[in-house]
C-alpha positions in Angstrom: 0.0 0.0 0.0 1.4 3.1 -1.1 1.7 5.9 1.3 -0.2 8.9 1.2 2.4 12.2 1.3 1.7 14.7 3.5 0.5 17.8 1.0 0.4 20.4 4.2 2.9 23.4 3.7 5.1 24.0 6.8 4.4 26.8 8.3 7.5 29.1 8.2 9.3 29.6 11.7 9.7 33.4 12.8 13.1 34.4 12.6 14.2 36.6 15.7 17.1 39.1 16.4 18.2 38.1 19.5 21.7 39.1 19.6 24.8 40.0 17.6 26.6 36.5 18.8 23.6 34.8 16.4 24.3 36.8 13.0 26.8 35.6 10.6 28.7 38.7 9.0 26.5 38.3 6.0 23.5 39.0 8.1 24.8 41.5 10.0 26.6 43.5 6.5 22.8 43.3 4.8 21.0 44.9 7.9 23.9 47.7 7.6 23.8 47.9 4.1 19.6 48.1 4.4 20.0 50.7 7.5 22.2 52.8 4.7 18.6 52.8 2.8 16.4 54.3 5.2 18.8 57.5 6.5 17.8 59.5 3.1 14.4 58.3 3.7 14.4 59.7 7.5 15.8 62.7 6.4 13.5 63.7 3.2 10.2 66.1 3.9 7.7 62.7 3.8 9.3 59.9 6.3 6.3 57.7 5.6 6.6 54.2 4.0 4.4 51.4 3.5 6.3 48.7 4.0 5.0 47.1 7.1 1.3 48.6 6.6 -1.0 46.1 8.4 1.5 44.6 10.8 1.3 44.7 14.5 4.6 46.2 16.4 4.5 45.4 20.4 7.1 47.0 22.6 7.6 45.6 25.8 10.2 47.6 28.2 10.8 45.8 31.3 13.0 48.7 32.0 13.3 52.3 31.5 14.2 53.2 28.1 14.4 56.7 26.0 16.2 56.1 22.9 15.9 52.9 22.8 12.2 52.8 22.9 11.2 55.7 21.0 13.2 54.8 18.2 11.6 51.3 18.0 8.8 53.4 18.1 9.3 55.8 15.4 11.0 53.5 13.3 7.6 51.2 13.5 5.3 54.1 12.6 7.6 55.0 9.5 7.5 51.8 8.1 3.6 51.9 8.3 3.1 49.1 11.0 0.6 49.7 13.9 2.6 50.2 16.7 1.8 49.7 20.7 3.8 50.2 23.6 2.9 48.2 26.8 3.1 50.3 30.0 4.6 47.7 32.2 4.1 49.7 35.0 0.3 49.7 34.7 0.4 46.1 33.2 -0.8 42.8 35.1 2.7 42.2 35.6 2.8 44.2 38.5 -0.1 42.3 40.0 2.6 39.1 39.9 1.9 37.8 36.1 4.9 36.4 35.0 6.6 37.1 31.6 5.1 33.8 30.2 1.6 34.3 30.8 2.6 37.8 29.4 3.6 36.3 26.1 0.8 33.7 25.2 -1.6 36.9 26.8 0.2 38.8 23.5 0.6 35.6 21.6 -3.2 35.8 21.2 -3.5 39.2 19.8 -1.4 37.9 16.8 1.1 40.5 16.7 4.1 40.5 14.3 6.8 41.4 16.1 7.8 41.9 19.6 10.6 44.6 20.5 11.7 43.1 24.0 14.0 44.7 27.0 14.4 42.7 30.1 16.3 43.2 33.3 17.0 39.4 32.9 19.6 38.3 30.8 18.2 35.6 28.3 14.8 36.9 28.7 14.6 37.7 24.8 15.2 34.2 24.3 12.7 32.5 26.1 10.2 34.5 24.9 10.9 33.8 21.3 10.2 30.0 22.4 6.4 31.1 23.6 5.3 33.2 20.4 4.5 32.6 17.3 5.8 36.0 15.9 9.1 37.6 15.5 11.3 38.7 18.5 14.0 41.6 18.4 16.0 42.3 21.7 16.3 45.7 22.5 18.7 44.9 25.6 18.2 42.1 28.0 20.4 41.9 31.6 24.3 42.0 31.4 24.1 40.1 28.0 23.3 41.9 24.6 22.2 45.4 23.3 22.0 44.3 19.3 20.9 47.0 17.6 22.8 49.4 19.8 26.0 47.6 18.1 24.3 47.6 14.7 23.6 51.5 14.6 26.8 52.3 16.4 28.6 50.5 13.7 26.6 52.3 10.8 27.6 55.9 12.7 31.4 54.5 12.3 30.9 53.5 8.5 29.4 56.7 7.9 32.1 58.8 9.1 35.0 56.8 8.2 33.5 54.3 5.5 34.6 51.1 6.9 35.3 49.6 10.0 37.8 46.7 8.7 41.4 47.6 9.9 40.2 50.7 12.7 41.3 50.1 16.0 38.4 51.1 18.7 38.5 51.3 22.4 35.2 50.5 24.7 36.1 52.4 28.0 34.5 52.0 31.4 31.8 49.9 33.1 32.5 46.8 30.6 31.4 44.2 33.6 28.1 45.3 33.6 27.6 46.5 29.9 25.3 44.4 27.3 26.4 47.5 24.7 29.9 46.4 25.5 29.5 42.8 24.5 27.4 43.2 21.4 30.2 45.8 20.2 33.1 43.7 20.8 30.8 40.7 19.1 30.4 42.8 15.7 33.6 45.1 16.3 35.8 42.0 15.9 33.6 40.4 13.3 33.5 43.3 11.2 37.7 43.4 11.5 38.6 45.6 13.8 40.8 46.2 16.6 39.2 46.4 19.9 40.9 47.2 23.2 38.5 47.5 27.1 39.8 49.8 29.5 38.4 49.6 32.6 39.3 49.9 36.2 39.9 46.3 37.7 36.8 46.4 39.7 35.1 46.8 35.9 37.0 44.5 34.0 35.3 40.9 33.6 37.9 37.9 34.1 39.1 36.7 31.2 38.0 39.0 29.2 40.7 38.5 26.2 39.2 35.0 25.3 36.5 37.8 23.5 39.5 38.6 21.3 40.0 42.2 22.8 43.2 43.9 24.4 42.7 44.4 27.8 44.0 47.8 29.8 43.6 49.7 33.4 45.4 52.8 31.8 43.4 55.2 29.8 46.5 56.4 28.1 47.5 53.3 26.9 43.9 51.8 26.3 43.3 55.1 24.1 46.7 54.9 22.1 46.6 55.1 18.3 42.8 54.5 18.4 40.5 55.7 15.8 37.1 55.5 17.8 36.6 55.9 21.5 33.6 54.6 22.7 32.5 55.7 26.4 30.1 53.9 28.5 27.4 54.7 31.1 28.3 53.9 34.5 25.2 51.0 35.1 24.8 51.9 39.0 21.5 50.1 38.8 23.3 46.9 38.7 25.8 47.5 40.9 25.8 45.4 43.7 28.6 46.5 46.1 31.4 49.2 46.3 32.9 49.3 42.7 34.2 52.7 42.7 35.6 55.2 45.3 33.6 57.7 44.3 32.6 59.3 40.8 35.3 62.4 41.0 38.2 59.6 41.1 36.6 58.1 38.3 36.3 61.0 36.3 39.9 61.5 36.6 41.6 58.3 35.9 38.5 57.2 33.2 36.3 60.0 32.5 37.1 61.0 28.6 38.6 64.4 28.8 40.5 66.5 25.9 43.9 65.7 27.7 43.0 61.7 27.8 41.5 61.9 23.9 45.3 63.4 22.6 46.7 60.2 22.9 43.8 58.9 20.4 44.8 59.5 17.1 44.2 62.7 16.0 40.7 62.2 13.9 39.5 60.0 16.5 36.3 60.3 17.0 34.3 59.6 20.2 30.6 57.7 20.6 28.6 57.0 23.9 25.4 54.9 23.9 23.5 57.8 26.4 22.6 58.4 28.8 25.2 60.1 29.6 26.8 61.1 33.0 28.4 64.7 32.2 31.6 65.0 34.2 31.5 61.6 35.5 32.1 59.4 32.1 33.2 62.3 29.7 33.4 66.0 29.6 30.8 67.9 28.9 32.4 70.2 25.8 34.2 67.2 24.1 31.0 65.3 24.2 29.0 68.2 22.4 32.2 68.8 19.7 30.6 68.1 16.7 34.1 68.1 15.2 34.8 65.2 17.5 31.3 63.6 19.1 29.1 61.4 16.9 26.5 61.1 20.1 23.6 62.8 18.3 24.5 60.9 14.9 23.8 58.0 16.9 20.7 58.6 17.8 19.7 59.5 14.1 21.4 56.3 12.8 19.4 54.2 15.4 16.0 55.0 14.0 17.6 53.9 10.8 19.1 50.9 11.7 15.9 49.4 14.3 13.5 50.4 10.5 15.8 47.4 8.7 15.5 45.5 11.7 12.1 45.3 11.6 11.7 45.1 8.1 14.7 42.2 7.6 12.8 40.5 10.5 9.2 40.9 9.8 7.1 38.2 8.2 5.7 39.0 5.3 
């Protein structure tokens, strides 16, 4: 007796963007190369596209969130999609619903995408195992910050048209930083040369298996670099005494015109914001707009979450 074939079409799996440490440099050079696509789009008199007209956007921020969350946002709205934000505050989650009831209470709305940020590392992950729609991460825990690392490395490209052979320096809380690890992910993919500097208390062990240089000394860290990228001081997940106070930080790794002359000299500086003025950097250097790409970044980002959501959408 012969047997009768299945006929019934697979239903295509949702493909997520849950960190950079998933992309293969393909994957990660397209959503670049389709950022590039929508920043004379987002600067033209009509921003409106049609792209993702009749999908469903929901962003759900575990934690606070400014740039992050309104560029999802914006980026949604631009490509046509019908966008919500959950309040988590006001959400049953604060009645004690946990994050998986939360997903198959969304899962039933039918949305297309979720844009996630968790105080849990991993949290991104799980979630994609719940739904039936597309996950991006938009920073979860200690872990990864994807599209921070995307758009940071589409400000780069833009300034100095490549990032293969640069050498780049991450500088300060790099324990505690998820933008950290998804830049040294895609930093080192892309080819560059990365180098941490950190104070000891900062510095994860074994940090070099990453394929980074490792430093203590600001000088040094910052020597012959082409891009210095600050980070925010994440005091929220600071457990313990990790600094002796914020003026001692300042002056041994706050970025100040002194520390940025032994950069080279068109180095350029980034910082992911928030940002602690006088604490992480100086407050003239970081509004330079000879030297600081901080407000390019946040114009790049809107560009770089659109291809996100339009690479990772279902169609």
């Amino acid at each position: 007796m012969a047997v009768k074939k299945n006929t019934l079409a697979i239903k295509d799996q949702p493909k997520h963007l849950l960190g950079i440490q998933n992309l293969s440099v393909h994957e990660a050079k397209d959503i670049l190369e389709e950022a590039k696509t929508f920043i004379k789009l987002n600067r033209s008199s009509s921003k409106k596209s049609d792209i993702l007209r009749g999908k469903t956007q929901i962003n759900l921020f575990f934690e606070p969130s400014t740039r992050t969350q309104s560029s999802f946002d914006l980026a949604g709205k631009r490509l046509g999609a019908d966008v919500m934000t959950m309040n988590v505050v006001n959400s049953a989650l604060k009645k004690g619903e946990t994050l998986m009831d939360t997903a198959m209470t969304l899962n039933a709305m039918h949305p297309d995408i979720i844009v996630i940020r968790h105080q849990d590392s991993g949290a991104p992950n799980l979630l994609s195992q719940k739904v039936n729609c597309t996950v991006i991460n938009a920073g979860d825990g200690w872990r990864e910050h994807p599209t921070q690392a995307l758009l940071d490395a589409l400000t780069i490209i833009n300034r100095k048209g490549k990032i293969e052979g640069l050498k780049i320096a991450i500088c300060g809380d790099i324990l505690h930083s998820r933008v950290a690890r998804s830049n040294i992910y895609l930093m080192n993919m892309l080819g560059a040369e990365v180098n941490v500097v950190a104070p000891k208390t900062l510095m994860p062990k074994s940090i070099e298996r990453l394929g980074v240089k490792s430093f203590t000394d600001m000088k040094k860290g910052l020597d012959g670099c082409d891009i210095v990228m600050m980070l925010r001081l994440q005091n929220e997940r600071m457990q313990g005494s990790f600094l002796p106070s914020k003026r001692e930080y300042y002056e041994f790794y706050g970025l100040t015109p002194e520390k940025l002359k032994f950069a080279n000299k068109d180095a350029l500086i980034m910082h992911p914001g928030p940002m602690n003025r006088g604490v992480e950097i100086d407050t003239k250097l970081a509004d330079d707009i000879n030297v600081s790409l901080v407000k390019e970044q946040v114009e790049l980002g809107v560009a770089v979450r659109m291809a996100c959501l339009k690479m990772y959408c279902k169609k």
